[in-house]
N, C-alpha and C positions, 0 to 999 in steps of 0.2 A: 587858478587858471591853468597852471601846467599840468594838473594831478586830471582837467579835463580834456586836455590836448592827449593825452596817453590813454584814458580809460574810454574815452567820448568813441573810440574804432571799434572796441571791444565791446562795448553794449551796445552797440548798435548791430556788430555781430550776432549778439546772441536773441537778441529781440527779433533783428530781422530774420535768422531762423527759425526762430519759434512761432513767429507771430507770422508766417507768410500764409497762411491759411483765412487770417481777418477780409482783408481785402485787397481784389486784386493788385494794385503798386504799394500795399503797404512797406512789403521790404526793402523795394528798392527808394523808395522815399524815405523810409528812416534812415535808411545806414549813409544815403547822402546825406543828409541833412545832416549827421551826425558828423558826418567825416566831414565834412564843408565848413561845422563851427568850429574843430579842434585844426583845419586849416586856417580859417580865419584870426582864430587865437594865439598862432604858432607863427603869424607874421607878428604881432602884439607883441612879442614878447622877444622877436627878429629885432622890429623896431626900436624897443627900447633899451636892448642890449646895446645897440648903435647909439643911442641919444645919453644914456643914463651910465650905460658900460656896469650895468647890474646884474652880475651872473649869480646863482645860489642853490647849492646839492639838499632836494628836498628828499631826506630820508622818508617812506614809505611805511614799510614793517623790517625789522632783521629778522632774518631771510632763516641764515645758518651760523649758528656759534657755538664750535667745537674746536676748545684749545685755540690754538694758533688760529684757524680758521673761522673766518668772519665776511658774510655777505650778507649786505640789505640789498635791497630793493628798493630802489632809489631813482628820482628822475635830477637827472645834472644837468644844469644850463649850462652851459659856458659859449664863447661865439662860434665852435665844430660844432655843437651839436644843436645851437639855434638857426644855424647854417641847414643842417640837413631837417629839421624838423620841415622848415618851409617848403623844402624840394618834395618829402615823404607826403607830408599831407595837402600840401596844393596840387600837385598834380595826381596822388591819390583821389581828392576830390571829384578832378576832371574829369578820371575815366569812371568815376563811380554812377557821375552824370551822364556820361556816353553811353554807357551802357545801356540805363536806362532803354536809350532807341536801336542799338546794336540790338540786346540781347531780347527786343521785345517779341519773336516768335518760338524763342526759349523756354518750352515748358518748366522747367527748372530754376530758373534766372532767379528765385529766391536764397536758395541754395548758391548762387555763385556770388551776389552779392553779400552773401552773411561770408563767404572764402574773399574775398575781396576786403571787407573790414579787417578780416581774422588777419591777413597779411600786413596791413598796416600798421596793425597795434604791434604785430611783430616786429617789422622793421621799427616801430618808435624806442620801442620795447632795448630795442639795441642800439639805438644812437643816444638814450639819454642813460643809459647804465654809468656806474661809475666804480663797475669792477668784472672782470673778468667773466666770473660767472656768471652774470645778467648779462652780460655782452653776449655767452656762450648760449643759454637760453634762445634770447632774439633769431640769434647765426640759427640755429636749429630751426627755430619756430619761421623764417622765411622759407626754408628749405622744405617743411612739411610743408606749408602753401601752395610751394609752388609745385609739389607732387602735385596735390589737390588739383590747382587751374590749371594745371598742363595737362592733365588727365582727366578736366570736368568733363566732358565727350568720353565715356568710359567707353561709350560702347563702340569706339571704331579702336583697331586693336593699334593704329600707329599711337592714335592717343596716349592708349596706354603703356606701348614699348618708349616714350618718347618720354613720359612721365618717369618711370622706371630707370631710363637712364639717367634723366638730369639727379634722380634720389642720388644711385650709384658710385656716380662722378663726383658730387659733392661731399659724399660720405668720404673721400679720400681723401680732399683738404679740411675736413670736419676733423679726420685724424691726426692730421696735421696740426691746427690749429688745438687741439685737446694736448696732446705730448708738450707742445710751447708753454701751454697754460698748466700743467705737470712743473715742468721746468721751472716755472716762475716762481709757484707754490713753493715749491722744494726748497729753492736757495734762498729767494729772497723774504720767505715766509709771512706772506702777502700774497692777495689777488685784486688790492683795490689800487686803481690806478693811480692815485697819489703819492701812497705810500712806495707802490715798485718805482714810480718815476723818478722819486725824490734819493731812493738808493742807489742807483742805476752804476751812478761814477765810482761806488765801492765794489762793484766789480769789474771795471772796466781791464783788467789785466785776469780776471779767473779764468783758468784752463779748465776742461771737463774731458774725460776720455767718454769718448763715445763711437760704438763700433770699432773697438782699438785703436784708435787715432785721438791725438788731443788735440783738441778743439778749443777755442774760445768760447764762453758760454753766452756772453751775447750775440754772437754773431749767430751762435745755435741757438737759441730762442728766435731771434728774426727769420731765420731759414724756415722752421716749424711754423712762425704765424703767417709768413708771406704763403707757405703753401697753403694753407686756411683761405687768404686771399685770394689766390690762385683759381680753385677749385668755384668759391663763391660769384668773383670776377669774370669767370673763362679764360681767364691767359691762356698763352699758347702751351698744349699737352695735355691741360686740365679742360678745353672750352668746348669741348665735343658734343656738349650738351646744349650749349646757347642755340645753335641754327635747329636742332630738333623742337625745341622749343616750340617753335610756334605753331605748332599740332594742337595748342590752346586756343582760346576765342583768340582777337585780336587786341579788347580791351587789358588781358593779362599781360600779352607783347609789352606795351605800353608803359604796362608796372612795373613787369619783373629788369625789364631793360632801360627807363629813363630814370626810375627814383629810388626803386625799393632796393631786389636781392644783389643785382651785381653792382651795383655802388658800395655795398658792405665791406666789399676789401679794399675799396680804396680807401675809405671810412678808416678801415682798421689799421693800415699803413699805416694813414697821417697821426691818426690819434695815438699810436705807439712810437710818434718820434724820436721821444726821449730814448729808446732802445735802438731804433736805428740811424741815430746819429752817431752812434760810438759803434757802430760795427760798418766799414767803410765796405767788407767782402760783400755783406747783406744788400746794401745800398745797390753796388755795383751789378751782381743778380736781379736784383728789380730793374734795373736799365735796361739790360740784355731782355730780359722777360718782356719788359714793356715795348720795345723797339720789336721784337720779333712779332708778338700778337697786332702791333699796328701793320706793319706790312705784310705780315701775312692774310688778316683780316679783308685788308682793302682788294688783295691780289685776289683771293678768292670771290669776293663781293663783283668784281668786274664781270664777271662770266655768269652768275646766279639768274635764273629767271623767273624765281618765286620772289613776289614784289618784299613781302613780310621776312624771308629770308636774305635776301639784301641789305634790308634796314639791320637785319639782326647782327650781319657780320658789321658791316659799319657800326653798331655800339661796340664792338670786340674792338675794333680796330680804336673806337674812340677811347675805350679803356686803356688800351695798350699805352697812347698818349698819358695820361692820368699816373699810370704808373713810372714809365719813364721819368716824370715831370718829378712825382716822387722821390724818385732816385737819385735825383742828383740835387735833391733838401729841397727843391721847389714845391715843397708842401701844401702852400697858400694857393699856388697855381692849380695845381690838382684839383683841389677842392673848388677853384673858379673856374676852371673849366665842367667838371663834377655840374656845378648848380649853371652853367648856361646851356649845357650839353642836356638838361633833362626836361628841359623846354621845346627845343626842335627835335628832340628824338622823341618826345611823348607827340610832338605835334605831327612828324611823319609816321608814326605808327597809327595813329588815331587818323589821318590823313589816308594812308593806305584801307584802313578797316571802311573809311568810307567811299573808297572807289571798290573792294571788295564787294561790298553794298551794294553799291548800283550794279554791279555786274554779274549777281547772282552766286558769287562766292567763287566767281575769280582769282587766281592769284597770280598765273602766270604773264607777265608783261607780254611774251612773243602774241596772247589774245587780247590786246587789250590796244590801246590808239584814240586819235582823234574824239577824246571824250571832253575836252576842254569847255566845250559852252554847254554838254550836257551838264556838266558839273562847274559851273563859273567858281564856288565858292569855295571848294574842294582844290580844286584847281590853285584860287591863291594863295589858301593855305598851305600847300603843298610847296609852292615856290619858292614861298619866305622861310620854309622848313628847309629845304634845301639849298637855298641861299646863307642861309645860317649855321646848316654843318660842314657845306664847302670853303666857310671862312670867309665870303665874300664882305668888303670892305664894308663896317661900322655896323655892319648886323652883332648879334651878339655872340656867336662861333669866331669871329672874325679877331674879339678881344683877346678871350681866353687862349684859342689855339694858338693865337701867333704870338703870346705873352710866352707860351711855354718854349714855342720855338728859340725865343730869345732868352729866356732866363740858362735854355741849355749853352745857346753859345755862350754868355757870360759864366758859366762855370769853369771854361777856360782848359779842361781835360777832354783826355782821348776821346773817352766814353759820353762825354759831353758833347764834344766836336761831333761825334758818329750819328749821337740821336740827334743832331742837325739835319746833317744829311736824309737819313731817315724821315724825319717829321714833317720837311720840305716835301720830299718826295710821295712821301705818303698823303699830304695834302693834295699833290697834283691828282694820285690814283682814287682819293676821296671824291677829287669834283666830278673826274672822268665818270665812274660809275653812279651819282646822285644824278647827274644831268642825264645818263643812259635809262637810268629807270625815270626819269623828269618824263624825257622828252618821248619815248616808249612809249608813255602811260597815258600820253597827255597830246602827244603829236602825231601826225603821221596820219597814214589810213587806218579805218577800223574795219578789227582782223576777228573779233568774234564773231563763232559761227555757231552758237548756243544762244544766244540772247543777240534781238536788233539792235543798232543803238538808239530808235524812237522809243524802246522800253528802259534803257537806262534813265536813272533822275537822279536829283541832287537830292540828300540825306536829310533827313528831318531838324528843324531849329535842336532840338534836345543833342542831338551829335553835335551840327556846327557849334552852339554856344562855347562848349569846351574849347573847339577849336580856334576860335576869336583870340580865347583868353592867353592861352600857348603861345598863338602868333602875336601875341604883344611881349609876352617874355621874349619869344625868338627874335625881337625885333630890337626890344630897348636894353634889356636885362643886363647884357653884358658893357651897355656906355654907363646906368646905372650906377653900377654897382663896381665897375674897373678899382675905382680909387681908392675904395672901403676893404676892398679883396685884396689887390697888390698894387695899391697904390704906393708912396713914399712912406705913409707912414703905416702901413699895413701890420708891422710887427707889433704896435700897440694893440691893432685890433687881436689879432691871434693871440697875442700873447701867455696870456692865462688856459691857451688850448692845444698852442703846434710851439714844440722846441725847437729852437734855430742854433744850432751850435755853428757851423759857419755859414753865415748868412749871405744871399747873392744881391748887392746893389744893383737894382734896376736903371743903371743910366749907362752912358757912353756905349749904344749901341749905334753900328755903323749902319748908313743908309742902306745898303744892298739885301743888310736881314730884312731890314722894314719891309721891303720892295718887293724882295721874292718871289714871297708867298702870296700874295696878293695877285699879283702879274701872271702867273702861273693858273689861279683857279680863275679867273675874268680869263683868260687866251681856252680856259678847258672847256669853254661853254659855244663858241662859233665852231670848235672841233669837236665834240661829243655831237652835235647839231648835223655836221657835216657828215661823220664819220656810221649816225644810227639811223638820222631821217634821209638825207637827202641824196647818200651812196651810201648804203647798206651792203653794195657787191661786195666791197675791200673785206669786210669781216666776213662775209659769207665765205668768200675763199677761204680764211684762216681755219673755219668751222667744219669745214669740206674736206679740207687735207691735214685736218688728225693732226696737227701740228703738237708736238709734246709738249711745249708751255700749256698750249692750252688745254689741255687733257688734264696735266697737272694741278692746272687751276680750277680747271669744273669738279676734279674730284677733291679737291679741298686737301691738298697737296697728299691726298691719299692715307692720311692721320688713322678714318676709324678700320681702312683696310687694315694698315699695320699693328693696331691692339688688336682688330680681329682674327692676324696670324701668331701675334705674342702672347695675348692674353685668352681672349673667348675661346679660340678652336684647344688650345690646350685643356683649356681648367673643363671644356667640356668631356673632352676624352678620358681626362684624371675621373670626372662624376660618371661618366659611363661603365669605367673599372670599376671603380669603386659601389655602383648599382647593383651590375650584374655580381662583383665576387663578393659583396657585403650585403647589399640589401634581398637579391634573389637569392643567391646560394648558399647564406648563413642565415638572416634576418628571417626569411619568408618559408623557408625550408625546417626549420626548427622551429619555427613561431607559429602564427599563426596559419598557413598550409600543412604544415607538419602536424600538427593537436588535430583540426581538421579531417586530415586521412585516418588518425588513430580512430577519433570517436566515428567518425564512418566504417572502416572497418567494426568495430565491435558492436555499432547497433548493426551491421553487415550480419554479422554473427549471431546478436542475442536473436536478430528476426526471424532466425531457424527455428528458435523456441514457440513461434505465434505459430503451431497448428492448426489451433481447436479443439485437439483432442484432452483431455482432462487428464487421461497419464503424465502428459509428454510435460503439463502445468505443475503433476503433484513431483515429477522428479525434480525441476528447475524448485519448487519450497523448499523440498528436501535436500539438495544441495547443501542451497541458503541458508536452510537451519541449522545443517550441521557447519559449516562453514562461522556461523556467528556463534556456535556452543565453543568449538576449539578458541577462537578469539576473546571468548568469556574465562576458559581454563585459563589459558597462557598467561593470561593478564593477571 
């Protein structure tokens, strides 16, 4: 059963692109079908982890064994990674199903669905590894993918600059995450997670000079794999690539942001606890990282008018939670909010792809309005999606986010205290902008002037079904599942998967945490109402007078201006020198231009010889002969 939950993506990959020439939905009918059993079998096996508490590392083939060095290929239960099997391929399923109706004017759509499988066996590929380098594979193998569907539209050029950058940006915590896993190799001479976790405590005092400076070595190893996280995740500095992103279909949005690539690092965090629970500096970096990518995400998301690009930065922002949560050992939370968060964000990305739909490939809300009974069905999906990442009470955003809120205050530190403030806060700027793009999208007068709205429709059964299923995780998932995840007795469950070196007791929290949060996003929804549908002047002035919050915030605090004056304009003017005084005036000059001129001059020359006249022929033999008689003496 598990050896099919992992291989069941990957032939269906390969069949569905080989075989898409049979008949016309061959492809996209296999590779769901295929990814919909190794879903189904990947709750199986969710299930019985919970009932039977039966986890077991089913070695494959060894991989590599050289010396010291030893990697199989291996699929590992344990409950991290029967946890993310369900999120990777249930809602991998879903959009495999969407698609279907999404991509049905898609000449290609065989081809995107065989990149669709290939991503999933990738991501499985890395959450059931049970060493470094299969983990490092997977990291890689989503990262090609998502070149692939971020660039499946080869031929409009944003696609493909948009593609290009997410490779780019990623390759820098790739390098990251490669040097940590150097690291690990080196000292603890190991790469399988067992074995490094189980040494971990005999070097909890080793120094390493690095860069001239001595360093902790664990704390250097978590620095190196957080940025791996970083880059994969988009935290803030590395995430420049998320909002480009959605230059892909909208069914990729869906994967690469509710289940698959950017969940990897939170993935990689938790399941390296053992490492960063003995490095407090590491810990406290991931705080700081977390707390800045959530407010900065949401501030940005406020002002955005590309529907798909909003959802985007709200996963940023919701990651940043994730990581935070991390950081201060609330490991178990992470990962519960991780699996409720990938139910409303696959459900408002696939939500969105279907008002796109009707709307002829819309994106921007400021066109878009009163489509609410074109789309009843869209419409409700869309509510409970955004009812459910605003945390609104007993939905399933509601558990996890405000578990995290509380497990920070109960850590009882600065940095704990902060990412209160923070997560509070940034929950209010969460509802603000979900109910702006809600009520945008959905209320108000209809503003396009491209398409009537008696030609918009609601979306085909083959899109809604997916959406149904979503809106039941979005709905129950998180009452569920609360007490399995970070319940009282939570630590049995993880046990054998997340280290808890000081563990935070979930009780004696004071009413006014409860209350907050709650109070705050129900008060964001009569004000988001007020403030986009029913007096729209108030912000119009804001937009009108250039005000410099908001400038700052439409340009996304100005991030890719700034690598484009520190990084890009430089390193191009370094390849400009280095063109003209390397490649033109050395390279091309003596090489190939250079040889060139030579044998043009000299057939220039020999063509003097082409008279016609039969003298002018017997002097140039005679040359020749004598020429090759001397060459015969000498030698």
């Amino acid at each position: 059963m598990e050896f099919a939950i992992l291989f069941l993506p990957l032939l269906g990959s390969i069949i569905g692109y080989f075989g898409r020439s049979l008949t016309k939905f061959f492809s996209e009918i296999i590779t769901s079908i295929f990814v919909s059993f190794s879903a189904v079998l990947s709750i199986i096996v969710f299930w019985e982890g919970i009932i039977k508490n039966d986890y077991k590392n089913y070695i494959i083939f060894n991989w590599i064994n050289s010396g010291n060095f030893v990697a199989n290929w291996s699929i590992n239960i344990d409950p991290l990674s029967s946890v993310m099997l369900v999120v990777v391929t249930f809602v991998s399923a879903l959009v495999h199903i969407y698609s279907i109706g999404y991509m049905s004017h898609d000449p290609h759509k065989p081809r995107f669905m065989s990149y669709l499988s290939l991503f999933t066996f990738s991501m499985l590929a890395l959450v059931v590894s049970d060493n470094f380098l299969q983990l490092f594979f997977g990291w890689e193998g989503v990262g090609l993918c998502s070149y692939l569907l971020i660039g499946f539209w080869y031929k409009k050029d944003t696609a493909n600059n948009a593609a290009i950058k997410a490779f780019v940006v990623n390759r820098i915590g790739d390098f990251g995450l490669a040097i940590g896993i150097f690291l690990i190799f080196f000292y603890f001479g190991s790469i399988n997670f067992n074995e490094v976790f189980e040494t971990v405590p005999q070097f909890i005092d080793k120094k390493v000079i690095f860069l001239s400076y001595e360093v902790n070595l664990i704390t250097l190893i978590c620095l190196f794999l957080f940025i791996g996280a970083m880059g994969k995740s988009a935290q803030f500095l590395l995430h420049t690539w998320l909002p480009d992103a959605m230059e892909g279909p909208t069914p990729v949005s869906a994967l690469i942001h509710a289940a698959t690539m950017v969940t990897a690092g939170v993935f990689l965090v938790v399941k390296c606890s053992p490492l960063f629970e003995y490095s407090q500096v590491a810990l406290n970096i991931v705080i700081i990282v977390g707390m800045i990518t959530a407010i900065f995400a949401a501030s940005v998301a406020m002002v955005q008018n590309d529907i798909k690009k909003i959802v985007a930065y709200s996963t940023c922002s919701q990651l940043g939670y994730m990581f935070f949560a991390a950081g201060i050992g609330a490991y178990h939370v992470a990962i519960f909010h991780l699996f409720t968060h990938a139910f409303f964000k696959a459900l408002l990305f696939l939500g969105s792809g279907s008002v796109i739909h009707a709307l002829n490939n819309e994106q921007d809300i400021r066109y878009m309005g009163g489509i609410r009974r074109k789309l009843p069905y869209t419409y409700i999906f869309m509510l409970i999606g955004t009812l459910a990442l605003t945390g609104f009470p007993f939905l399933s955003g509601f558990y996890s986010k405000d578990a995290i809120i509380e497990f920070a205050y109960l850590r009882n530190s600065l940095l704990g205290n902060i990412s209160v403030f923070v997560g509070v806060f940034t929950a209010f700027l969460t509802s603000i902008y979900s109910w702006r793009l809600f009520f945008k999208t959905f209320h108000g007068p209809y503003n396009n002037k491209n398409i009537s709205i008696d030609e918009t429709h609601e979306s085909p059964m083959v899109m809604l079904i997916p959406l149904f299923f979503l809106g039941i995780g979005a709905l129950f998932a998180g009452f569920i599942f609360k007490e399995t995840f970070i319940g009282h007795h939570n630590t049995e469950f993880w046990r054998t998967s997340i280290f808890f070196l000081n563990e935070i007791k979930h009780d004696h929290i004071p009413l006014w945490i409860l209350l907050i949060t709650p109070v705050l996003v129900v008060a964001a929804i009569p004000l988001s109402f007020y403030y986009f549908i029913t007096n729209t002047k108030i912000l119009n002035d804001i937009k009108n007078n250039n005000l410099s919050f908001y400038n700052f915030f439409l340009n996304k605090w100005y991030i890719d201006e700034l690598y484009n004056s520190i990084f890009v304009k430089p390193i191009k003017k370094i390849g400009y020198i280095f063109w003209v005084s390397g490649d033109l005036n050395i390279i091309d000059r003596f090489g190939p231009d250079g040889i060139s001129k030579i044998v043009k001059k000299i057939s220039n020359k020999a063509s003097k010889f082409q008279t016609g006249y039969i003298y002018d022929y017997a002097f140039v033999m005679l040359i020749g002969l004598s020429i090759l008689l001397t060459y015969l003496i000498l030698r």
